[in-house]
FILOFI-888875 format. One record per residue (C-alpha): x negated, y, z negated; residue in one letter; residue number from 1. Coordinates in Angstrom, 2 decimals, always signed. Example, Ala and Ser with C-alpha at 12.3 -4.5 7.8 and 13.67 -1.06 7.14 Angstrom:
<r px="-12.30" py="-4.50" pz="-7.80" resn="A" resi="1"/>
<r px="-13.67" py="-1.06" pz="-7.14" resn="S" resi="2"/>
//
This chain:
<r px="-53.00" py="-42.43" pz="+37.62" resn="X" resi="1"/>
<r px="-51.53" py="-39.39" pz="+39.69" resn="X" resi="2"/>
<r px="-48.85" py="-41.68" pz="+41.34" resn="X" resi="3"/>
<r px="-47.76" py="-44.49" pz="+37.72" resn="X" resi="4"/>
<r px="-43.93" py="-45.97" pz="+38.25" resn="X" resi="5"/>
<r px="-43.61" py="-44.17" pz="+41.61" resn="X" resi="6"/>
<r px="-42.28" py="-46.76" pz="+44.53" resn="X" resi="7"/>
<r px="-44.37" py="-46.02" pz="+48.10" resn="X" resi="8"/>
<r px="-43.56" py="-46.93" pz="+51.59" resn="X" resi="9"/>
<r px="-46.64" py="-46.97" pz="+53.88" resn="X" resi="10"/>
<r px="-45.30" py="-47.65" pz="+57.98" resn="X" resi="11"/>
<r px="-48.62" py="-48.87" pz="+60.20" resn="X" resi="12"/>
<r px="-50.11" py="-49.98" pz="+57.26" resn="X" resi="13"/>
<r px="-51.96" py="-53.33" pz="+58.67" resn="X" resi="14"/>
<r px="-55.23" py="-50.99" pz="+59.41" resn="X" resi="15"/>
<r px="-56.50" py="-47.60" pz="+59.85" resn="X" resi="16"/>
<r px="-55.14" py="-44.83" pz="+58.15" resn="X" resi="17"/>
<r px="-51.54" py="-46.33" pz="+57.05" resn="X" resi="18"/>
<r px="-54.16" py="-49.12" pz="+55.07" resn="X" resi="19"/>
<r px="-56.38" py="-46.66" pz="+53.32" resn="X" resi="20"/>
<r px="-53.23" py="-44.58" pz="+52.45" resn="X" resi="21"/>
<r px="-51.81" py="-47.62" pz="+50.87" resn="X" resi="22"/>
<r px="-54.54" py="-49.00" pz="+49.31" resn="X" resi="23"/>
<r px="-55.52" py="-45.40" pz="+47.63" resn="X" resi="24"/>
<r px="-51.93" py="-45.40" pz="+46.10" resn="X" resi="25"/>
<r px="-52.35" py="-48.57" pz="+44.88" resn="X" resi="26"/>
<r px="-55.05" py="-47.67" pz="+42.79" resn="X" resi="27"/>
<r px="-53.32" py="-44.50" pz="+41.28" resn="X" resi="28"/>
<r px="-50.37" py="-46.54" pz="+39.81" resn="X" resi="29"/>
<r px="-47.79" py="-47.22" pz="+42.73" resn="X" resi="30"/>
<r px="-45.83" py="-50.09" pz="+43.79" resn="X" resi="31"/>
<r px="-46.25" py="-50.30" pz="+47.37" resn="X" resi="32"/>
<r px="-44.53" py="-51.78" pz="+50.47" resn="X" resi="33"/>
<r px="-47.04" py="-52.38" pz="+53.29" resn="X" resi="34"/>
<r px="-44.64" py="-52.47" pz="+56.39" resn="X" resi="35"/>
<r px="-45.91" py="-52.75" pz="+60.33" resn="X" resi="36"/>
<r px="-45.10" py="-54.31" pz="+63.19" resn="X" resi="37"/>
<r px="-48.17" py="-56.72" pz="+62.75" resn="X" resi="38"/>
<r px="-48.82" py="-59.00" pz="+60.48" resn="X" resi="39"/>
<r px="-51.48" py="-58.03" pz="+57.55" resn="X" resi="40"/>
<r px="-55.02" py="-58.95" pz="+57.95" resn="X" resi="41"/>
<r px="-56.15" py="-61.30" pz="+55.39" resn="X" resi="42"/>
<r px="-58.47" py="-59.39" pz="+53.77" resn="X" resi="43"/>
<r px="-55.72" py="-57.16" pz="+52.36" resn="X" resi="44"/>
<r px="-54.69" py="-58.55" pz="+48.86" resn="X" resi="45"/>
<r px="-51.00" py="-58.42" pz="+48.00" resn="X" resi="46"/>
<r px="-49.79" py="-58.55" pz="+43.90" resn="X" resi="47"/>
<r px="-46.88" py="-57.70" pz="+42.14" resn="X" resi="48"/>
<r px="-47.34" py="-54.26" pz="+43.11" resn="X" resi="49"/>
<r px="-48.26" py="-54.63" pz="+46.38" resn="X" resi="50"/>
<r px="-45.71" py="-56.52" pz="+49.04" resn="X" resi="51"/>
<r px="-45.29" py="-56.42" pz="+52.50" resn="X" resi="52"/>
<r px="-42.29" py="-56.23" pz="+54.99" resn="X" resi="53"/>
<r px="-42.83" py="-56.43" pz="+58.97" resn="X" resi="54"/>
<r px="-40.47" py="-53.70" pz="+60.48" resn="X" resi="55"/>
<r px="-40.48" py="-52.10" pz="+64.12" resn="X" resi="56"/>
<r px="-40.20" py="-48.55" pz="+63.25" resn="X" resi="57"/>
<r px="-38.75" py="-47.58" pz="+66.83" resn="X" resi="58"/>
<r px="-35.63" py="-49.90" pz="+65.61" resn="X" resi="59"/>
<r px="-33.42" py="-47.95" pz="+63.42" resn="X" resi="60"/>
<r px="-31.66" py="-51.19" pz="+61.57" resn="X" resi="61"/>
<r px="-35.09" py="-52.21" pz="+60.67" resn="X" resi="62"/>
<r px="-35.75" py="-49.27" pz="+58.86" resn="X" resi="63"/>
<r px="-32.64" py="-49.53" pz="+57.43" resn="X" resi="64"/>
<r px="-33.71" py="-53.20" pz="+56.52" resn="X" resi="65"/>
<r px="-37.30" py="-52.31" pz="+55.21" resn="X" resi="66"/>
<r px="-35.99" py="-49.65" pz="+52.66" resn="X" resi="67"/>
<r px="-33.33" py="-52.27" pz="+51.57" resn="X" resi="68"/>
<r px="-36.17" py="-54.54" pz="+50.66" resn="X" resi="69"/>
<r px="-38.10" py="-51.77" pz="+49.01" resn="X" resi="70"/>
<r px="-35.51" py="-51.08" pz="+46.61" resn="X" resi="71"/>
<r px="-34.50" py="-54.52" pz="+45.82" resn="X" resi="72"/>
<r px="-37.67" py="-55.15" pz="+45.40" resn="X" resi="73"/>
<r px="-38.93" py="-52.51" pz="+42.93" resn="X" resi="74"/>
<r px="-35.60" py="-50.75" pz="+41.90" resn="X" resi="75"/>
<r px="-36.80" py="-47.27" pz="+43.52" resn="X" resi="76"/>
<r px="-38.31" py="-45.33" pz="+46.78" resn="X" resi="77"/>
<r px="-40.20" py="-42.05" pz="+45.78" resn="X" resi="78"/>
<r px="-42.26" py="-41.70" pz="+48.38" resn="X" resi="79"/>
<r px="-41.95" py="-42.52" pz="+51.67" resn="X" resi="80"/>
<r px="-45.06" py="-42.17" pz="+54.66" resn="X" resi="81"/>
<r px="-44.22" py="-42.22" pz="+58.29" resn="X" resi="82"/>
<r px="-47.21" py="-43.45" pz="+59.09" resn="X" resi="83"/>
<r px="-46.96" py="-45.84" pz="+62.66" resn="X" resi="84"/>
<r px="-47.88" py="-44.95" pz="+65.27" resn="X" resi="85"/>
<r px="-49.49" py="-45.67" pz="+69.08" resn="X" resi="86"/>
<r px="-52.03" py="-43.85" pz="+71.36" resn="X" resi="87"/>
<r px="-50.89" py="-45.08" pz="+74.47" resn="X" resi="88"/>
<r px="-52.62" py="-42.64" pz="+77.16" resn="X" resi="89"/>
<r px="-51.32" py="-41.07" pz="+80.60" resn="X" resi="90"/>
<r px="-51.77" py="-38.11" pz="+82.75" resn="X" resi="91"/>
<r px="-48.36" py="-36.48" pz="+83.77" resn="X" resi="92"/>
<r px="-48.77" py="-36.55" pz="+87.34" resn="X" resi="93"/>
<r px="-48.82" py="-40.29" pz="+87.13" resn="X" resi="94"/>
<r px="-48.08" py="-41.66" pz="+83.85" resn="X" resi="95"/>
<r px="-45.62" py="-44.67" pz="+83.90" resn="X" resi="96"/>
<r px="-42.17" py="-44.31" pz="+82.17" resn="X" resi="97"/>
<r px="-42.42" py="-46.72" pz="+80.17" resn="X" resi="98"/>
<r px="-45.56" py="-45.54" pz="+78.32" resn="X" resi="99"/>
<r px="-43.51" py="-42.11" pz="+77.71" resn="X" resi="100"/>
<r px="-40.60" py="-43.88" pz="+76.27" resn="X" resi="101"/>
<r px="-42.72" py="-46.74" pz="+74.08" resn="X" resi="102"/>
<r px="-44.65" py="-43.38" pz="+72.32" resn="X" resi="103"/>
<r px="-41.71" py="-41.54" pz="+72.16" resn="X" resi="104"/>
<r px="-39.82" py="-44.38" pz="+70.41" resn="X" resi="105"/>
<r px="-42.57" py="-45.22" pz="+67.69" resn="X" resi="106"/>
<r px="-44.65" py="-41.92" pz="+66.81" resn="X" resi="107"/>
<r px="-41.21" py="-39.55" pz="+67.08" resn="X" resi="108"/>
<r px="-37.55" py="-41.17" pz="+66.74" resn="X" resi="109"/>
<r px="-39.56" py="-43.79" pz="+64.63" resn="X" resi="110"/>
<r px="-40.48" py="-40.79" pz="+62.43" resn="X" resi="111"/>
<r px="-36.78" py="-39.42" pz="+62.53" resn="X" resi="112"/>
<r px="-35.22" py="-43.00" pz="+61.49" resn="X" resi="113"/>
<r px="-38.04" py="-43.03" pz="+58.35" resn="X" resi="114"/>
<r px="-37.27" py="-39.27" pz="+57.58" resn="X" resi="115"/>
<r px="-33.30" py="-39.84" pz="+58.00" resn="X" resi="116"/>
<r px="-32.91" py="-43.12" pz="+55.85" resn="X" resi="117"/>
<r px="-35.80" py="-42.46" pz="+53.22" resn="X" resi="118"/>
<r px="-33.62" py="-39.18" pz="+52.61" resn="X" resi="119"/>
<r px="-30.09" py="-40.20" pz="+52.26" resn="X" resi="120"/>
<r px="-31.30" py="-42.90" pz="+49.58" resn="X" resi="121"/>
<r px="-33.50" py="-40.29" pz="+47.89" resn="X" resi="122"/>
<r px="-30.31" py="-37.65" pz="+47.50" resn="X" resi="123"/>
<r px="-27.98" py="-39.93" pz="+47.22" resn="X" resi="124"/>
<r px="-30.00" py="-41.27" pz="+44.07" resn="X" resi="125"/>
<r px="-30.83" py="-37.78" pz="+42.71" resn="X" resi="126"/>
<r px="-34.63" py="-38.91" pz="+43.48" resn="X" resi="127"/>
<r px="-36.62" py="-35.83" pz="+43.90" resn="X" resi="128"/>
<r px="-38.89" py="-37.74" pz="+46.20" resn="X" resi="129"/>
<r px="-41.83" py="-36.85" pz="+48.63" resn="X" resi="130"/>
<r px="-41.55" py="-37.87" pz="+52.52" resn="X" resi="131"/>
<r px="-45.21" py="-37.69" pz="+54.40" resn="X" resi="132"/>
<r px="-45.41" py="-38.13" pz="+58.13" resn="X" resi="133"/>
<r px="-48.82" py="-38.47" pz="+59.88" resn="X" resi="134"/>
<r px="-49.08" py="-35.86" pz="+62.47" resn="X" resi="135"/>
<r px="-52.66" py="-35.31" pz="+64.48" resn="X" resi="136"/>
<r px="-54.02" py="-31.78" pz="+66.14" resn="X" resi="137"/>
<r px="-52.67" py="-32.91" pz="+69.04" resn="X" resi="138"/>
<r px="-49.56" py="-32.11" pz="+67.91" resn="X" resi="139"/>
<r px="-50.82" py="-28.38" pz="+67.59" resn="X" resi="140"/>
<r px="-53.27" py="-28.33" pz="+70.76" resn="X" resi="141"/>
<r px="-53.13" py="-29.90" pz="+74.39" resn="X" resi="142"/>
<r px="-54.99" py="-33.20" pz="+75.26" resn="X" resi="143"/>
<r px="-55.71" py="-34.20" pz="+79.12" resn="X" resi="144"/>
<r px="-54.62" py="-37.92" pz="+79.55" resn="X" resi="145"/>
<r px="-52.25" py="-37.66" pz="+76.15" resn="X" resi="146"/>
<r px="-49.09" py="-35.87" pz="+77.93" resn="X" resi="147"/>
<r px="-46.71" py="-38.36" pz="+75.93" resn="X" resi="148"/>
<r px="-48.77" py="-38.56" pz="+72.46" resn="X" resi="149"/>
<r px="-48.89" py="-34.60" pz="+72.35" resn="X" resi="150"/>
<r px="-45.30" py="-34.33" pz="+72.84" resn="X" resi="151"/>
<r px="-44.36" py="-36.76" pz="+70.23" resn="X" resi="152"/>
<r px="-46.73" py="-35.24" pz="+67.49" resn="X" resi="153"/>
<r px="-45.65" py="-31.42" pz="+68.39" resn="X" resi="154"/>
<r px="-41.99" py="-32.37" pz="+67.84" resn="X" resi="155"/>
<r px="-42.97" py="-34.43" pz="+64.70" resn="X" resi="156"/>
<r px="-44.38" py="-31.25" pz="+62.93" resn="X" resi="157"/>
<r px="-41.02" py="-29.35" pz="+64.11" resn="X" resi="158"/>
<r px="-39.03" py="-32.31" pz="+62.19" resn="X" resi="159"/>
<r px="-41.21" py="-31.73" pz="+59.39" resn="X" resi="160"/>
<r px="-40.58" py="-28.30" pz="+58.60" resn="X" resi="161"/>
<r px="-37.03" py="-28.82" pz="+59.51" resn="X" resi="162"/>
<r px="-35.92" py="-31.24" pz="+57.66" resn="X" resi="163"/>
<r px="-37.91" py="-29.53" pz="+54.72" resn="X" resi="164"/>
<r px="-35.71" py="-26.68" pz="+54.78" resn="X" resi="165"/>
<r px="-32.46" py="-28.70" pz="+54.72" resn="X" resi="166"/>
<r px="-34.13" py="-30.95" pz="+52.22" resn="X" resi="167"/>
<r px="-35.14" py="-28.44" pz="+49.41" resn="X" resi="168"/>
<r px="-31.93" py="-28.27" pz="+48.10" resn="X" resi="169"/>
<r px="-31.77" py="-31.77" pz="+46.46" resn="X" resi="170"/>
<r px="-35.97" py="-31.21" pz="+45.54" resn="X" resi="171"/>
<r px="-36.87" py="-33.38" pz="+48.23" resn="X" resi="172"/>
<r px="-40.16" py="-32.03" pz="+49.45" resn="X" resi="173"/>
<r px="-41.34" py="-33.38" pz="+53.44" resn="X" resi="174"/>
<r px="-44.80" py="-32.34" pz="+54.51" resn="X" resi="175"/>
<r px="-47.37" py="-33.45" pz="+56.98" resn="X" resi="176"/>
<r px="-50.70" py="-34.89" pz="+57.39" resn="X" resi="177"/>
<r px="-52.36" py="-34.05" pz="+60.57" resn="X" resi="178"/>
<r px="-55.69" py="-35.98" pz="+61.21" resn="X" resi="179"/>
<r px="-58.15" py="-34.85" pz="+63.59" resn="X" resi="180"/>
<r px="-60.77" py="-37.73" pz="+65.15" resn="X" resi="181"/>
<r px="-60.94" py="-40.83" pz="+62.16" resn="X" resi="182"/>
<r px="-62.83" py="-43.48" pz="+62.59" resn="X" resi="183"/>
<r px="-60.17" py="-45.89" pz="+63.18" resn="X" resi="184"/>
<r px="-59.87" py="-49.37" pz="+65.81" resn="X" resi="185"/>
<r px="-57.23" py="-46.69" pz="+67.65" resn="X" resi="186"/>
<r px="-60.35" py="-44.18" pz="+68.47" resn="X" resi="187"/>
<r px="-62.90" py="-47.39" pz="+68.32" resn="X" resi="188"/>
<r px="-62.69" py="-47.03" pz="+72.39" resn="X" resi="189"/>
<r px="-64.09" py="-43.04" pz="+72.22" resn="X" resi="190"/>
<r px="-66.76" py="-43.65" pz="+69.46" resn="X" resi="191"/>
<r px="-68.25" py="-46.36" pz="+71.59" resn="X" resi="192"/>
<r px="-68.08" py="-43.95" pz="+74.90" resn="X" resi="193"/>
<r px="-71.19" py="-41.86" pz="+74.66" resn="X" resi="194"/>
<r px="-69.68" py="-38.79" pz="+76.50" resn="X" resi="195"/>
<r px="-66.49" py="-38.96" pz="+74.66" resn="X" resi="196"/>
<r px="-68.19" py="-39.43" pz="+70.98" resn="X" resi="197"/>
<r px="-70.84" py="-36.61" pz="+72.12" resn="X" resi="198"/>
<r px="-68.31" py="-34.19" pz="+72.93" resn="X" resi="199"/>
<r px="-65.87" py="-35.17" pz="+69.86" resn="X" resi="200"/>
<r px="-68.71" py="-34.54" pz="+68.07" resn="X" resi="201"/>
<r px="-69.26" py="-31.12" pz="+69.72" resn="X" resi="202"/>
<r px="-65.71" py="-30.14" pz="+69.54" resn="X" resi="203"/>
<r px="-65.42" py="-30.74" pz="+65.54" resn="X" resi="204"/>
<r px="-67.12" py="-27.52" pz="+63.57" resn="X" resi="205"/>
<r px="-68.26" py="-29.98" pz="+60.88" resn="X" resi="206"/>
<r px="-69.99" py="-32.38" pz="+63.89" resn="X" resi="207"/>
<r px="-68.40" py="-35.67" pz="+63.00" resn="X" resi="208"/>
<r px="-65.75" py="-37.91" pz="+62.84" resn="X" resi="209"/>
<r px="-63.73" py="-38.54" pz="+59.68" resn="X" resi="210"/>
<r px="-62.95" py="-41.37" pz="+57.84" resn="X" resi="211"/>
<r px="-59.30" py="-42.65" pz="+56.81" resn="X" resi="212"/>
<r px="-59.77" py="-41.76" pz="+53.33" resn="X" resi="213"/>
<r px="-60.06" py="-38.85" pz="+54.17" resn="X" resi="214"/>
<r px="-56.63" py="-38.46" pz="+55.27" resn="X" resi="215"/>
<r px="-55.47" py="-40.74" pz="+52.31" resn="X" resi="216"/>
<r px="-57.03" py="-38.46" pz="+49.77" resn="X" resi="217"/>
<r px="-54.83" py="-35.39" pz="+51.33" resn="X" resi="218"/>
<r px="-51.96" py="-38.23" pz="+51.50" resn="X" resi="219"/>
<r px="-52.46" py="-38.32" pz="+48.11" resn="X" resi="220"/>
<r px="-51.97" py="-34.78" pz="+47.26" resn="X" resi="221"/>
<r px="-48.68" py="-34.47" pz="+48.90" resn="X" resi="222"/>
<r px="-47.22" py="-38.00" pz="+47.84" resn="X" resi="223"/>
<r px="-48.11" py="-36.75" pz="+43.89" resn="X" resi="224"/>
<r px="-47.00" py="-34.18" pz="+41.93" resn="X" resi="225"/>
<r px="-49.79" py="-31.60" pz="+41.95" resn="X" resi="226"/>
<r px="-47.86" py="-30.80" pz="+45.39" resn="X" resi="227"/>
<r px="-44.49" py="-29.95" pz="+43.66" resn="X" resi="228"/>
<r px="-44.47" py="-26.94" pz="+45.14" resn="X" resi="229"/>
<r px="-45.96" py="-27.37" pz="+48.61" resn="X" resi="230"/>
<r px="-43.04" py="-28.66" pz="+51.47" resn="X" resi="231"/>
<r px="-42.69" py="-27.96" pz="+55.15" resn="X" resi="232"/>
<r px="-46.68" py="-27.62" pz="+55.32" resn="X" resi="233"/>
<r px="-48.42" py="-29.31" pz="+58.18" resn="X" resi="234"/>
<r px="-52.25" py="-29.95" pz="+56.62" resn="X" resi="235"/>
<r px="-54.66" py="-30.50" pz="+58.89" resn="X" resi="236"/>
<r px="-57.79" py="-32.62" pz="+58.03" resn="X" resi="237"/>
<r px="-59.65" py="-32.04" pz="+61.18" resn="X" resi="238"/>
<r px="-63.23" py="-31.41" pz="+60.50" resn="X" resi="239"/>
<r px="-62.39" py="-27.69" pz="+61.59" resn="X" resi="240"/>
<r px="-60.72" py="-28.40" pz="+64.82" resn="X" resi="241"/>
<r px="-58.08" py="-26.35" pz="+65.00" resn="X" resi="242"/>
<r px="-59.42" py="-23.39" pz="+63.58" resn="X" resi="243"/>
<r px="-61.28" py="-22.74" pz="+66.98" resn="X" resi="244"/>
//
């Protein structure tokens, strides 16, 4: 049980990777605190240890509100995952303003209000806790059509190792997970596009798609304490991508 008595919050956990990030620290011992936007499917089982809160991440005073919950709930918050997120696509030349601002709001400030908030509790509380944010490789390489989602992702990784650095002082360690193509209903649209699966496929050294466990399991890593001494890392789980 590499996570027993430790309190999780898992943003975007309905489905995809937020859900197998959850459901993987269930299993290893922690109380958890599925939040999204949407409501849960119902084949996701909630338990005393397992509870769920609907918060808009791009809303500051309902982050506020969903670690309020979290605490009253189970007393603690160890571990926080910035997990929500959109793929909303657009080329620059023509992409409407509103699809910049809606991706900018959820995948970045949404981030910053998670990052912020999870923080002050933890130091505040003398809780040397562990703050994960899901990046992507597109936050470390260029994507036609993904102008917005690129920008959002590169400044998340620059939060990251920021707010690492003025972290580490009160032990609070904030790292990132940075998925390459998962099988997920967000990339459901590319695997079912011959052309685009065929050259994902082509593009990924290891000639495949992942799965979300896979980015739980690395989730997983940072959120316990075998990564005591790892902060300010973005770790990429990209089938090789961005070592081209």
């Amino acid at each position: 049980m590499r996570l027993q008595n430790k309190v999780a919050i898992v943003t975007g956990a309905s489905s995809g990777l937020g859900e197998a990030m959850a459901k993987m620290f269930l299993t290893q011992g922690a109380k958890v605190v599925f939040s999204d936007i949407n409501d849960l499917p119902i084949d996701i089982k909630l338990n005393d240890n397992a509870v769920f809160f609907k918060a808009d991440v791009s809303k500051k005073e309902e982050v506020v509100e969903l670690i309020k919950f979290t605490v009253q709930k189970f007393g603690s918050l160890d571990i926080m995952i910035n997990n929500a997120g959109i793929g909303l696509t657009g080329d620059i030349l023509s992409m409407n303003e509103s699809i910049w601002h809606k991706v900018i709001d959820v995948n970045l400030n949404g981030v910053f209000y998670g990052v912020q908030l999870a923080a002050n509790y933890m130091k505040e509380n003398g809780i040397k806790g562990s703050i994960i944010n899901t990046s992507s490789i597109l936050g470390s390489v260029g994507f036609r059509g993904a102008g917005a989602y690129c920008t959002a992702k590169g400044g998340l990784d620059q939060l990251t190792k920021t707010s690492a650095l003025e972290l580490a002082p009160f032990g609070i360690r904030v790292n990132a997970v940075a998925p390459g193509f998962i099988k997920t209903k967000m990339t459901k649209s590319v695997e079912e596009n011959e052309t685009a699966n065929n050259f994902i496929k082509a593009s990924t050294p290891l000639g495949y798609m992942g799965e979300p466990d896979d980015i739980a399991y690395a989730a997983l890593y940072l959120a316990s304490d075998e990564a005591k001494y790892v902060t300010g890392s973005v770790l990429y789980v990209d089938g090789g991508w961005t070592a081209q």
